[in-house]
N, CA, C and O of each residue as an XYZ file, in Angstrom:
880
protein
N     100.076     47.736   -152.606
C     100.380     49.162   -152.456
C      99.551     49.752   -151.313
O      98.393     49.446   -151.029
N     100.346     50.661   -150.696
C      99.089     51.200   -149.626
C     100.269     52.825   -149.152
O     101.462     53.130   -149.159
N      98.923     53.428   -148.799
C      98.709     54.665   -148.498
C      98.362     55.153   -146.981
O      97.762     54.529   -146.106
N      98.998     56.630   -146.939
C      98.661     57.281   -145.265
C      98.364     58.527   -146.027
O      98.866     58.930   -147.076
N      97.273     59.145   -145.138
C      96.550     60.265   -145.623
C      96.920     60.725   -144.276
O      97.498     59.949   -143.515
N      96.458     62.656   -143.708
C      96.100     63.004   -143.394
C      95.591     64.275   -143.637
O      96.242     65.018   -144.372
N      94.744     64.585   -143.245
C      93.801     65.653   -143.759
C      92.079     65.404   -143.745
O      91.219     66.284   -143.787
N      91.860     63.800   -143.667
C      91.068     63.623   -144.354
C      89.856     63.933   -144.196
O      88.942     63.313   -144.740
N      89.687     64.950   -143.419
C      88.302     65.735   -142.865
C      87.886     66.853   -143.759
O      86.809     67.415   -143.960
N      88.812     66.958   -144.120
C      89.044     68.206   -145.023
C      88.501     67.963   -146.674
O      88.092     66.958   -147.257
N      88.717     69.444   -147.128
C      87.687     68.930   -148.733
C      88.229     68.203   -149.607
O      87.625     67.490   -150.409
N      89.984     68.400   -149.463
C      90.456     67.746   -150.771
C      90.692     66.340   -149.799
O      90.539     65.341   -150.503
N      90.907     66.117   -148.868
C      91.816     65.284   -148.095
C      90.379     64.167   -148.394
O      90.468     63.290   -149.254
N      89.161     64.347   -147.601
C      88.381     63.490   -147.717
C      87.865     63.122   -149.066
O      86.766     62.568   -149.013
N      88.344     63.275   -150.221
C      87.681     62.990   -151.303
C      89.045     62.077   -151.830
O      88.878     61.143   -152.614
N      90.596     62.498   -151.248
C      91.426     61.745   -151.676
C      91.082     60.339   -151.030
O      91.283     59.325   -151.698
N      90.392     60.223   -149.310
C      90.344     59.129   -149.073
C      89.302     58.687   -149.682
O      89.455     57.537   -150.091
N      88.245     59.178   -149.914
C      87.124     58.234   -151.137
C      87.519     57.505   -152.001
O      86.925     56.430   -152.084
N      88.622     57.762   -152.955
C      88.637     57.482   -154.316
C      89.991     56.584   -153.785
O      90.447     55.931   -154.723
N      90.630     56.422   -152.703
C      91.906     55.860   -152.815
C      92.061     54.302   -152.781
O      93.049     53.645   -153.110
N      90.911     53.885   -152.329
C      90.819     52.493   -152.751
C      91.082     52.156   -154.254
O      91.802     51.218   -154.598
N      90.370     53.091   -155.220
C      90.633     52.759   -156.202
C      91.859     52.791   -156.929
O      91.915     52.655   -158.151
N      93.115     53.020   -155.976
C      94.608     53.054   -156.426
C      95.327     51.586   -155.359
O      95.823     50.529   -155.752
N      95.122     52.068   -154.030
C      95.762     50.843   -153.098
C      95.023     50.185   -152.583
O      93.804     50.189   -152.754
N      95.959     49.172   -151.502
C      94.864     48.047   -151.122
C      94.700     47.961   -150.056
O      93.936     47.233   -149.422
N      95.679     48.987   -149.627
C      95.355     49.140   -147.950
C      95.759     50.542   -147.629
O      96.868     51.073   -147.698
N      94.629     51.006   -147.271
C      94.671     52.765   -146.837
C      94.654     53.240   -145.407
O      93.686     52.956   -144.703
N      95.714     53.979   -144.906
C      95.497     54.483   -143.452
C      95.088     56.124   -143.382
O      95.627     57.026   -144.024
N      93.931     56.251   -142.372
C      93.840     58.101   -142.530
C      93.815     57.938   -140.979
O      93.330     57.205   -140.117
N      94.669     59.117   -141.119
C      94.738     59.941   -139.065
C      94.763     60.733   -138.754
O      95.718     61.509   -138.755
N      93.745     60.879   -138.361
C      93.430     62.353   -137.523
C      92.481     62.717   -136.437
O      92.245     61.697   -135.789
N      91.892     63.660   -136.009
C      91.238     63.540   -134.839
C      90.016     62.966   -134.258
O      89.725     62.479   -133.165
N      89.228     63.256   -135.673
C      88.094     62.811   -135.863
C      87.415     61.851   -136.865
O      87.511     62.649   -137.798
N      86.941     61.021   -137.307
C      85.994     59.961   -137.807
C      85.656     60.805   -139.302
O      84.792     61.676   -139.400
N      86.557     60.324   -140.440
C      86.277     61.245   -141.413
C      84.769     60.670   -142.303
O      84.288     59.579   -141.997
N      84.234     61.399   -143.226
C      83.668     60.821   -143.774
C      84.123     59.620   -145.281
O      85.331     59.682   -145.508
N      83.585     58.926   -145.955
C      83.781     58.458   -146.886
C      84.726     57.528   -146.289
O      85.885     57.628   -146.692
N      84.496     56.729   -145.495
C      85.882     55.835   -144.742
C      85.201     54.304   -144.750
O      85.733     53.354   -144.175
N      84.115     54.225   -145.390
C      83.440     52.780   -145.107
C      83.880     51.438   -145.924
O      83.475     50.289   -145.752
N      84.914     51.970   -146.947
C      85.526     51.202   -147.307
C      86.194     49.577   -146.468
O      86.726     50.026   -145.453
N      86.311     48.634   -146.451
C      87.253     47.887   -146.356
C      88.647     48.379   -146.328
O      88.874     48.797   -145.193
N      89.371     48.468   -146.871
C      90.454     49.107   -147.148
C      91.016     49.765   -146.447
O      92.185     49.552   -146.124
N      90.130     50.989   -145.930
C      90.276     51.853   -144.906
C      90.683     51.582   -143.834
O      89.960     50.767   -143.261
N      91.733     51.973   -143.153
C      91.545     51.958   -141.524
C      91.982     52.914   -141.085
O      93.124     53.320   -141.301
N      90.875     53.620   -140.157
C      90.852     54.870   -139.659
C      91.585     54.788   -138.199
O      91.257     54.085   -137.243
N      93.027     56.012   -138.338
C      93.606     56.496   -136.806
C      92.705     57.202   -136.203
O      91.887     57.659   -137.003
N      92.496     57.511   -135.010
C      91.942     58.189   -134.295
C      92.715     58.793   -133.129
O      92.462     58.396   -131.991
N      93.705     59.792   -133.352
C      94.391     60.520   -132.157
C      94.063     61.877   -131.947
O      94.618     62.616   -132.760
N      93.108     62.632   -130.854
C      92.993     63.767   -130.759
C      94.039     64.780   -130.263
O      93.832     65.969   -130.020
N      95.370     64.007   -130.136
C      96.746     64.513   -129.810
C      97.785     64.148   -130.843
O      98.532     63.175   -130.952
N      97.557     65.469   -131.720
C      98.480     65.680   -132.394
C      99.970     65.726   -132.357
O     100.832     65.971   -133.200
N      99.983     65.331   -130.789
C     101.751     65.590   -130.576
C     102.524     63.886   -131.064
O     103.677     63.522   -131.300
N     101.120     63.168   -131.040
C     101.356     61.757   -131.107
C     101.348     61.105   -132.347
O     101.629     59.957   -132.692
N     100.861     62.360   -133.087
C     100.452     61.549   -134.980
C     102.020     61.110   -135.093
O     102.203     59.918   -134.847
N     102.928     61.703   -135.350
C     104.165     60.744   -135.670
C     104.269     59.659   -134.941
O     103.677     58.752   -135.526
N     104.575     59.421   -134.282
C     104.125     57.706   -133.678
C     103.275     56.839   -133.792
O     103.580     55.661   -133.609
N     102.263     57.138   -134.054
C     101.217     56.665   -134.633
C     101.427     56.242   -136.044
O     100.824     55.198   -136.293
N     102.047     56.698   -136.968
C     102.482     56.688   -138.317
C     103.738     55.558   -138.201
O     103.811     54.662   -139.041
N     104.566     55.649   -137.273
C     105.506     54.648   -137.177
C     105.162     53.359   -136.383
O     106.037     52.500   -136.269
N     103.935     53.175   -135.824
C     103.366     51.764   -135.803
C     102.824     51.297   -136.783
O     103.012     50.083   -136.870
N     102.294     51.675   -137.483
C     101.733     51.042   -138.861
C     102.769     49.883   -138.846
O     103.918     49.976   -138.414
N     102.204     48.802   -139.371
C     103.301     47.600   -139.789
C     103.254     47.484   -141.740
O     102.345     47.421   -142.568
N     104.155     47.495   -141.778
C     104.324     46.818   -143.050
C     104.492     48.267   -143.712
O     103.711     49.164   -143.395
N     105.580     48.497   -144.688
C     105.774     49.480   -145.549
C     104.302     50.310   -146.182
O     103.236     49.744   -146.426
N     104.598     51.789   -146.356
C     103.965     53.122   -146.774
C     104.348     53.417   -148.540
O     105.447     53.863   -148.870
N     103.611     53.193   -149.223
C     103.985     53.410   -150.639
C     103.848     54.873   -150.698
O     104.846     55.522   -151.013
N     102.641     55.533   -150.413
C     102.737     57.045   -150.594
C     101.965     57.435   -149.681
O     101.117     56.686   -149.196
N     102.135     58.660   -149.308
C     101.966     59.994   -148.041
C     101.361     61.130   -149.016
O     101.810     61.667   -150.028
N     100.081     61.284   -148.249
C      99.381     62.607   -148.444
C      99.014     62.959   -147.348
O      98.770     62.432   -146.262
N      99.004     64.527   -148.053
C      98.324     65.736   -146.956
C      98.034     66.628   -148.028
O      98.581     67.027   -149.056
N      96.609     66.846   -147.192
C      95.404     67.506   -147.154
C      95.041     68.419   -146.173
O      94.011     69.093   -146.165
N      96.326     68.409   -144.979
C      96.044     68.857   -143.423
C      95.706     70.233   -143.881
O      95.759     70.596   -145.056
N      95.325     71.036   -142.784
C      95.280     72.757   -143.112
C      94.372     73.450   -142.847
O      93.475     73.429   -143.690
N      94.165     74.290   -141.718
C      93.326     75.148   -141.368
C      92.407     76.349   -141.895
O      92.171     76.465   -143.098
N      91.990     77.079   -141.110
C      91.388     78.348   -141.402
C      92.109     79.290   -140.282
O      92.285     78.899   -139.128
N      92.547     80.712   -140.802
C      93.095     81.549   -139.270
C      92.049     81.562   -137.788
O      92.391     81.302   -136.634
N      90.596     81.989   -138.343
C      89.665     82.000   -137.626
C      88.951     80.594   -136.689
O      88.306     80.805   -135.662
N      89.168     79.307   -137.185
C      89.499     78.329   -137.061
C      90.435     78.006   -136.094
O      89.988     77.508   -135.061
N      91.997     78.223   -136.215
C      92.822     78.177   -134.952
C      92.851     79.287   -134.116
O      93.306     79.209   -132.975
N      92.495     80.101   -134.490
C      92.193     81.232   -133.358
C      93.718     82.217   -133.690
O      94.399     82.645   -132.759
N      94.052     82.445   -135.067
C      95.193     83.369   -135.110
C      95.870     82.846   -136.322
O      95.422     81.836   -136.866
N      97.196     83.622   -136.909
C      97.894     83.273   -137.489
C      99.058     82.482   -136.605
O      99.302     81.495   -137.299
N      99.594     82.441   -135.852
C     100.271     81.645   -134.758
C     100.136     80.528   -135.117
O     100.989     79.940   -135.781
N      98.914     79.964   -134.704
C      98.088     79.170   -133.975
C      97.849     77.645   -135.017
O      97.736     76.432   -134.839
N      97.870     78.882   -136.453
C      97.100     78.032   -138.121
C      98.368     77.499   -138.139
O      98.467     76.273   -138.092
N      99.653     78.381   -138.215
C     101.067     77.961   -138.313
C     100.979     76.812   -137.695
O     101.188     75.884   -138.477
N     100.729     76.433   -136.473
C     101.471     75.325   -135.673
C     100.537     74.337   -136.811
O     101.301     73.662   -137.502
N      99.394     74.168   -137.069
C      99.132     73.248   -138.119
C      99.892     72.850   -139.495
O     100.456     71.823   -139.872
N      99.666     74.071   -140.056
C      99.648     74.080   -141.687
C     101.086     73.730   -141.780
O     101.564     72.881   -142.532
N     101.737     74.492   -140.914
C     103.489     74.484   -141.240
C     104.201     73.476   -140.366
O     104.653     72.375   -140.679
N     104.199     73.958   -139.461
C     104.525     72.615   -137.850
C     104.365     71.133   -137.999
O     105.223     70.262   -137.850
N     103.027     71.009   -138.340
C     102.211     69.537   -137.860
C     102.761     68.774   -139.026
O     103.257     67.655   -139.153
N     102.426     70.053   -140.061
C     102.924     68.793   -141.627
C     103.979     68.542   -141.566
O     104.331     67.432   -141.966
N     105.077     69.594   -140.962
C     106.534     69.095   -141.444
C     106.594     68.045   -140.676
O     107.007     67.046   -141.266
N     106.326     67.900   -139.554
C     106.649     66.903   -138.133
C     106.077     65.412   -139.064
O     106.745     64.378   -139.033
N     105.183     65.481   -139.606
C     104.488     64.369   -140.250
C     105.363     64.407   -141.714
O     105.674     63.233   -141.918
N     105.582     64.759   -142.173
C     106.840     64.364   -143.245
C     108.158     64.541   -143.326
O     108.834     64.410   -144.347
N     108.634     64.916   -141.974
C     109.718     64.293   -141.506
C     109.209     62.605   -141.278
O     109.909     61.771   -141.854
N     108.143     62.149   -140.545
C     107.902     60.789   -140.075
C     107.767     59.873   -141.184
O     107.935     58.654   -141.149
N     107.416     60.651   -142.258
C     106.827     59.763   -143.003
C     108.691     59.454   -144.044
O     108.898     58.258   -144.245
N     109.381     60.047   -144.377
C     110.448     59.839   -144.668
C     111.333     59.009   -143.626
O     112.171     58.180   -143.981
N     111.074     59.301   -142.431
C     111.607     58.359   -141.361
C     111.229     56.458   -141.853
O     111.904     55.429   -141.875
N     109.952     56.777   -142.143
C     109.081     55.430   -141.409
C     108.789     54.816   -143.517
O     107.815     54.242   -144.005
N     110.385     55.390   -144.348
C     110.375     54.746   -145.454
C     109.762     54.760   -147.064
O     109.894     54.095   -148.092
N     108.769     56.337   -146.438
C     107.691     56.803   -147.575
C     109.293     57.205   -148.723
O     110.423     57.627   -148.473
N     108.468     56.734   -150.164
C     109.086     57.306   -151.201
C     108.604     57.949   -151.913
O     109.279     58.556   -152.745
N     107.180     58.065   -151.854
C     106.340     59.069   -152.540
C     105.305     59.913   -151.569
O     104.388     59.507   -150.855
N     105.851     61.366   -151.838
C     105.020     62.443   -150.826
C     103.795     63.375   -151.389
O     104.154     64.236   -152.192
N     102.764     63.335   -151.161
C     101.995     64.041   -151.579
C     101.576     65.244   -151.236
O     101.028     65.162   -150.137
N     101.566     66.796   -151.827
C     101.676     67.876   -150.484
C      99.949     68.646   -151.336
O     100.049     69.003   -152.509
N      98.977     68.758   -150.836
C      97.883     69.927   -151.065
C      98.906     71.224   -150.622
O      99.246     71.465   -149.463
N      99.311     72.000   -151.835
C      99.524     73.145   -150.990
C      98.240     74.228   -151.398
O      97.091     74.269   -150.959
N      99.012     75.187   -152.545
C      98.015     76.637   -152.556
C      98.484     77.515   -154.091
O      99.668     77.688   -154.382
N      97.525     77.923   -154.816
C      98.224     78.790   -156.256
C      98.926     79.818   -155.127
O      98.598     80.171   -153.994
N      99.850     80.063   -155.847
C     100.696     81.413   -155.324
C     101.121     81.042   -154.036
O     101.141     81.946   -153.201
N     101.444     79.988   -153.709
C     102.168     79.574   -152.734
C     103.907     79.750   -152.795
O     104.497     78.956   -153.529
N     104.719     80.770   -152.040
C     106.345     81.175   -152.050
C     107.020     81.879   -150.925
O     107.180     83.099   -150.967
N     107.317     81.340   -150.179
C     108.445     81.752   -149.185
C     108.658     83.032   -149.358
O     109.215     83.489   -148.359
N     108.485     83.764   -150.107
C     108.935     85.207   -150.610
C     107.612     86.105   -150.873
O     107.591     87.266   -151.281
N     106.664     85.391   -150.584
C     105.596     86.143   -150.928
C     105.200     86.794   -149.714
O     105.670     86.438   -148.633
N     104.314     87.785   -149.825
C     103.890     89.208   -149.087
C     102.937     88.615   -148.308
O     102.966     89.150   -147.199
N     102.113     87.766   -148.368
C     101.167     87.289   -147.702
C     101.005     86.328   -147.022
O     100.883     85.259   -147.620
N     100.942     86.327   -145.562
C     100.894     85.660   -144.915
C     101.031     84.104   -144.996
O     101.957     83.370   -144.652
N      99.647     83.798   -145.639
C      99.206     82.778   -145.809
C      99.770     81.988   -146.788
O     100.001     80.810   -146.513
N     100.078     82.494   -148.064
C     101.386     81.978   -149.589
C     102.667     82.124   -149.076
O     103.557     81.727   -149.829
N     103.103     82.702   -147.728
C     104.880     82.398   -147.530
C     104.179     81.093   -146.680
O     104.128     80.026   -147.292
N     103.650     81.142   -145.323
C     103.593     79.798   -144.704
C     103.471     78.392   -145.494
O     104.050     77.352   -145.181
N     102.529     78.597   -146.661
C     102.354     77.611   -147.592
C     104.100     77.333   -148.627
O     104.772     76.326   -148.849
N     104.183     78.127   -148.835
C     105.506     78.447   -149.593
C     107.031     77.828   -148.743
O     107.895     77.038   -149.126
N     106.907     78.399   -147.789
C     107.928     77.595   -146.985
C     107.546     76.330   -146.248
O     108.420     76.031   -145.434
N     106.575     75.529   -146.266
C     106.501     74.158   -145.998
C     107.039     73.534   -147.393
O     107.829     72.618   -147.160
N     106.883     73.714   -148.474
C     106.886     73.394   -149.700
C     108.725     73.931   -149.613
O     109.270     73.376   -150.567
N     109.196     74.312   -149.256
C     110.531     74.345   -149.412
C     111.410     73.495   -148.488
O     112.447     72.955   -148.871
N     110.739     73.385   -146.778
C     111.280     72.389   -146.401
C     110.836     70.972   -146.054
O     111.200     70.378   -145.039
N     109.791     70.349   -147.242
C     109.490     69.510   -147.438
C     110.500     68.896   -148.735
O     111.173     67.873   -148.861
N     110.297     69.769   -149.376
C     111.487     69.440   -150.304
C     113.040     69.288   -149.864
O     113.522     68.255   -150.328
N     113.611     69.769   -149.376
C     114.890     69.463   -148.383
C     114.702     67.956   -148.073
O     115.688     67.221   -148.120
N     113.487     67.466   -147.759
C     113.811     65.756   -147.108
C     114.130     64.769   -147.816
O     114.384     63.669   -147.327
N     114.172     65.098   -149.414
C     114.638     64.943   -150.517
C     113.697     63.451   -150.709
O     114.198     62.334   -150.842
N     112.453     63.717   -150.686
C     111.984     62.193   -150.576
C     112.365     61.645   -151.993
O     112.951     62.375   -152.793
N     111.963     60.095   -152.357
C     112.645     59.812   -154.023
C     111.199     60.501   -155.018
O     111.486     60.606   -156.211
N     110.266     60.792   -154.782
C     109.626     61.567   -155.685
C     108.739     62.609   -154.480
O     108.375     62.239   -153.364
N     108.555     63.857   -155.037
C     107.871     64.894   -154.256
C     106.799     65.536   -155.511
O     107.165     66.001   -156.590
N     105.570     65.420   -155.072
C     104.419     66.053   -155.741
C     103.942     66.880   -154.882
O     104.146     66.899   -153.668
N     103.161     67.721   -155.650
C     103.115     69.255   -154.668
C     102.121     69.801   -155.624
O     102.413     69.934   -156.813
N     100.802     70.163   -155.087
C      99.449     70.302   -156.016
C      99.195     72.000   -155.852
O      98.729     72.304   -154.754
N      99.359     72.769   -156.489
C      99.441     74.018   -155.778
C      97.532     74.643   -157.051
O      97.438     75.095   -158.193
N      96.532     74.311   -156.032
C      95.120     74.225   -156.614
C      94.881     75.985   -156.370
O      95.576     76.699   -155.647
N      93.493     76.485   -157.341
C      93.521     77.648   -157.342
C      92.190     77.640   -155.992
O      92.196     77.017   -154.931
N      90.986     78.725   -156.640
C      90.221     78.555   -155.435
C      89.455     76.992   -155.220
O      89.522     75.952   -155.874
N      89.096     77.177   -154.624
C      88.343     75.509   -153.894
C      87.396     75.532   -154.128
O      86.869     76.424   -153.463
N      86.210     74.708   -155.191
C      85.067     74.518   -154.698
C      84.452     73.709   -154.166
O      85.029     72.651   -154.416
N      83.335     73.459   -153.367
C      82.695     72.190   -152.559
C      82.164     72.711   -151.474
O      82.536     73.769   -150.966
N      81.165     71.917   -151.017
C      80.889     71.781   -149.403
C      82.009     72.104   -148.469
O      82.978     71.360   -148.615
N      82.121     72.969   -147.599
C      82.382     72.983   -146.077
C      81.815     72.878   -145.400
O      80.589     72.984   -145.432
N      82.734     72.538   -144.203
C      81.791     72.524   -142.946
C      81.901     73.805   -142.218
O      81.036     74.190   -141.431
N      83.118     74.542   -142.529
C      82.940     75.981   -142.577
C      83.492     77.120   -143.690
O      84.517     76.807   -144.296
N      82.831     78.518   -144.018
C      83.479     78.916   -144.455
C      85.235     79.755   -144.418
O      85.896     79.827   -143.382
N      85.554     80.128   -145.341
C      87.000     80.405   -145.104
C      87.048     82.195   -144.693
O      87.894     82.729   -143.975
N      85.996     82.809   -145.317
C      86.184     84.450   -144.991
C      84.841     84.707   -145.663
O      84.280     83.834   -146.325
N      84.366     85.861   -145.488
C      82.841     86.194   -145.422
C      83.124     86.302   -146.827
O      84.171     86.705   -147.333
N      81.984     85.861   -147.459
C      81.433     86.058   -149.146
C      82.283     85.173   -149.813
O      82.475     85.312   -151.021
N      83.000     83.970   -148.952
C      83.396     83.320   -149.706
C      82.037     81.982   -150.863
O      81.945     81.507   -151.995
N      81.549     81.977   -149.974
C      79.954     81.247   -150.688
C      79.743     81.744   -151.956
O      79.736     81.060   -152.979
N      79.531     83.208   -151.873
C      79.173     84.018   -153.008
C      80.455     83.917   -154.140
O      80.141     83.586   -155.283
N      81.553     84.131   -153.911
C      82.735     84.149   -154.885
C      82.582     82.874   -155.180
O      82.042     82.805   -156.284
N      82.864     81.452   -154.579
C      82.684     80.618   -155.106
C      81.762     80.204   -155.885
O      81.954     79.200   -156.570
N      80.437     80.982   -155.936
C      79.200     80.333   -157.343
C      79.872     81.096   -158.352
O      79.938     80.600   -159.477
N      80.371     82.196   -158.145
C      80.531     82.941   -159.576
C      81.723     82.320   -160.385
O      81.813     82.220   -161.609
N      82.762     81.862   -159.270
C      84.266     81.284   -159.598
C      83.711     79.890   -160.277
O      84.075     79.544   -161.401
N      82.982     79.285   -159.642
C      82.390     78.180   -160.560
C      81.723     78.078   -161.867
O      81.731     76.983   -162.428
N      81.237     78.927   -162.333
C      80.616     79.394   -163.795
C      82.220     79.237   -164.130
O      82.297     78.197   -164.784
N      83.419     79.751   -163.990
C      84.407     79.454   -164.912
C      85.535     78.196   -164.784
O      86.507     78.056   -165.527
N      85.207     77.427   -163.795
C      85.603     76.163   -163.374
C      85.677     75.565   -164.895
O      84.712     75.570   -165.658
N      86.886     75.083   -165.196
C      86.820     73.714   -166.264
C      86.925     74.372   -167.701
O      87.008     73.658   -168.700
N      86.919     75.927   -167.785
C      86.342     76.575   -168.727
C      87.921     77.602   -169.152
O      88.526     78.067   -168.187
N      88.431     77.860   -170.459
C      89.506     78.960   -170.666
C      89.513     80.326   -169.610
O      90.494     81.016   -169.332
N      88.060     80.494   -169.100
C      88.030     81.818   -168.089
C      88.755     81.398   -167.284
O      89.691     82.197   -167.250
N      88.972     80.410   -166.400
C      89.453     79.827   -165.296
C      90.638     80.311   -164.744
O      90.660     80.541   -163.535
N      91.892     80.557   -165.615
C      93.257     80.749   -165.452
C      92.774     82.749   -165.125
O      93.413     83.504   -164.392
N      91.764     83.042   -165.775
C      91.885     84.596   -165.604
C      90.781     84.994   -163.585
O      90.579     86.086   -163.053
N      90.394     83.645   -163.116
C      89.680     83.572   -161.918
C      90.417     82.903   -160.878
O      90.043     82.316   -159.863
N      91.393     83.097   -161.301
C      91.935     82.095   -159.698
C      92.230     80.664   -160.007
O      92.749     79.846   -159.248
N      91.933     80.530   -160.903
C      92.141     78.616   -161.479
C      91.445     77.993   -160.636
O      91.973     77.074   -160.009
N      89.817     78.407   -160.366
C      89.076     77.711   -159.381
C      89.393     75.841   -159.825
O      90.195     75.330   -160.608
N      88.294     75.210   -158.860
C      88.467     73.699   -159.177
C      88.022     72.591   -158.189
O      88.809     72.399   -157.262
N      87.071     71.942   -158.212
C      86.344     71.520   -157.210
C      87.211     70.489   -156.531
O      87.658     69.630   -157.291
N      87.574     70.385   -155.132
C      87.905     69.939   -154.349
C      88.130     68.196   -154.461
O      88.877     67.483   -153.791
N      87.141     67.807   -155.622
C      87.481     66.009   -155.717
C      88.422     66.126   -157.016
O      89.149     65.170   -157.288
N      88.425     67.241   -157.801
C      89.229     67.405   -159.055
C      90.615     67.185   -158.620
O      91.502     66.582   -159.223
N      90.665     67.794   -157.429
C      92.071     67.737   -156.432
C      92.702     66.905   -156.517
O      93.781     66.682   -157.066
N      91.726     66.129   -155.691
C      92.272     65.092   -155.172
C      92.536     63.868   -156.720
O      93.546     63.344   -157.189
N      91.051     63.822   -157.103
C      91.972     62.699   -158.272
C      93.164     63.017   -159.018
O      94.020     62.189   -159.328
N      93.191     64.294   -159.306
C      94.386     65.095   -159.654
C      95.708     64.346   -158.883
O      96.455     63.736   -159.648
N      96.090     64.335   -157.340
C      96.378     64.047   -156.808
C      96.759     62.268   -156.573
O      97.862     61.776   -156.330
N      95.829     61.777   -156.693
C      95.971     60.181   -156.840
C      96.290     60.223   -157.934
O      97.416     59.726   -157.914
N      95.994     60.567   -159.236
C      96.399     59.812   -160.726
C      98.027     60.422   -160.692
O      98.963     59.638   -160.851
N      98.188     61.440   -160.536
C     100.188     61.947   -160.703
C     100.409     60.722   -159.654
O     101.070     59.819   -160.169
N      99.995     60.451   -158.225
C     101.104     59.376   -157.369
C     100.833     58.336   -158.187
O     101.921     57.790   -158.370
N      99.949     57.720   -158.817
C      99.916     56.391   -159.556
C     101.119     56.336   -160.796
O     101.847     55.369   -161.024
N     101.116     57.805   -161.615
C     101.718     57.393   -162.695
C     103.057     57.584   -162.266
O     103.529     58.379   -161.454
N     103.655     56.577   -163.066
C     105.228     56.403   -163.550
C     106.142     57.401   -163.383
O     105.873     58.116   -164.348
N     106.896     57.844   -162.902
C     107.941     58.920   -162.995
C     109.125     58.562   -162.591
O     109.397     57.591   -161.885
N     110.291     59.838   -163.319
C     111.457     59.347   -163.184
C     111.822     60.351   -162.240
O     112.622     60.181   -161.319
N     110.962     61.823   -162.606
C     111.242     62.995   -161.830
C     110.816     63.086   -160.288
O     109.856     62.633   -159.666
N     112.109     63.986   -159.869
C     111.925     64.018   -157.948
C     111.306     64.847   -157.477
O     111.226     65.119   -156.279
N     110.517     65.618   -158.825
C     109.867     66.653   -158.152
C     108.841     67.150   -158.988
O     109.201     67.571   -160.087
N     107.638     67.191   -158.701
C     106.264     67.319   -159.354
C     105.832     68.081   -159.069
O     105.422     67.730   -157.962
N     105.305     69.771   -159.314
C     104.886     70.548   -159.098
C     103.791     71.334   -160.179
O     104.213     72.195   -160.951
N     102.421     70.961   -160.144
C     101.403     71.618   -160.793
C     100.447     72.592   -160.509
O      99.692     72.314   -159.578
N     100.304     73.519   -160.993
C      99.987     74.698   -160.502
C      97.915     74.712   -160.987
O      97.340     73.747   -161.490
N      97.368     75.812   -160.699
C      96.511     76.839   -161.456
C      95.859     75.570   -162.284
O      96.059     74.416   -161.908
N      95.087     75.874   -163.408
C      94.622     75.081   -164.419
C      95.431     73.782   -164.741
O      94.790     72.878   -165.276
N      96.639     73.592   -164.506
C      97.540     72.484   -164.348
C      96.508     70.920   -163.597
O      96.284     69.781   -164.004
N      96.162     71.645   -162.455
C      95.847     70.403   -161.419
C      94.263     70.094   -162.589
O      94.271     69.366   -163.582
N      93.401     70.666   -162.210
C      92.436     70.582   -163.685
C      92.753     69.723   -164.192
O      92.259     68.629   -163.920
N      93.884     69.899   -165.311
C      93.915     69.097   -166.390
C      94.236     67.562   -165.838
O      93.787     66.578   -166.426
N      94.930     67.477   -164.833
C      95.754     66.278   -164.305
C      94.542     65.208   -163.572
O      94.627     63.988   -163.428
N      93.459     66.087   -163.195
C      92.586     65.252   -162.625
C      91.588     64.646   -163.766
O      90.638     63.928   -163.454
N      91.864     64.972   -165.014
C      91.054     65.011   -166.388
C      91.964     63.688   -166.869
O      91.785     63.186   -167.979
């Protein structure tokens, strides 16, 4: 069995590549930079700082892709705009799961966002919301879709001022019945095993979607 990540710089992305040995036997992550947690065997790290090239890069791989994750995804301040986050969050992923349905993936893995909907008022939950709608269109044979509440963990940056501070307090209700009434916080490796144990298990269904306290339980 083996796996393509990208994201994996990122909080949930790099903790999915930590733990993913412990599902396949051969793991690919690509992205710009040298992630951490990659010292595995197993591992073999892409290195393209031209994103126009990650799909090609994905279609040299030899030998069949059991499952596709992403973890990809910015900050506005980070790309320098809402524009800018778009060409990532929304652009880059679809372009990369279009490839990855090209290049034979049957199982897709998507990090999106709680309150993530095409219809929603906010910026940031329609962009999330409509990747998640035309990711689904590619009709892969199973689609999982992790929609986590706030994030906790290490960054390497923050996301908006006082996010540090919200996150200690959001963490006192991490794991806890408060949780669903805070955002359905949830630490960033909860994610991800969350994430690896649904692609491991068995399903008949084409479409996997866990929300809020959901992902929690799934990484439990």
């Amino acid at each position: 069995m083996s796996a393509f990540i990208i994201g994996s710089t990122g909080l949930c992305g790099n903790f999915i590549l930590k733990h993913s040995p412990e599902y396949y036997k051969k793991i690919f992550s690509l992205g710009r930079s040298e992630p951490d947690n990659a010292s595995d065997s197993k591992i073999q790290v892409i290195l393209e700082k031209d994103s126009t090239k990650w799909a090609e890069k994905l279609q040299e791989v030899e030998g069949p892709i059991d499952a596709f994750f992403s973890g990809l995804g910015t900050t506005r301040a980070k790309a320098g705009g809402l524009d800018k986050q778009y060409k990532i969050d929304y652009d880059l992923n679809l372009e990369m799961a279009k490839a990855a349905k090209a290049k034979g993936v049957k199982k897709y893995v998507l990090i999106s966002s709680i309150g993530a909907s095409s219809g929603s008022m906010f910026p940031y939950l329609k962009m999330k919301g409509e990747l998640e709608d035309a990711v689904l269109k590619l009709d892969f044979e199973n689609t999982i879709i992790l929609r986590p509440g706030i994030l906790l963990g290490e960054r390497k940056e923050q996301k908006w001022f006082g996010n540090k501070y919200f996150g200690i307090v959001a963490g006192w209700t991490a794991g806890t019945p408060l949780a669903r009434f805070a955002m359905s916080p949830i630490h960033g490796e909860d994610v991800a095993l969350a994430a690896l144990k649904l692609a491991a298990k068995p399903t008949t269904e084409k479409v996997t979607i866990v929300t809020g306290v959901e992902v929690n339980a799934a990484a439990k």
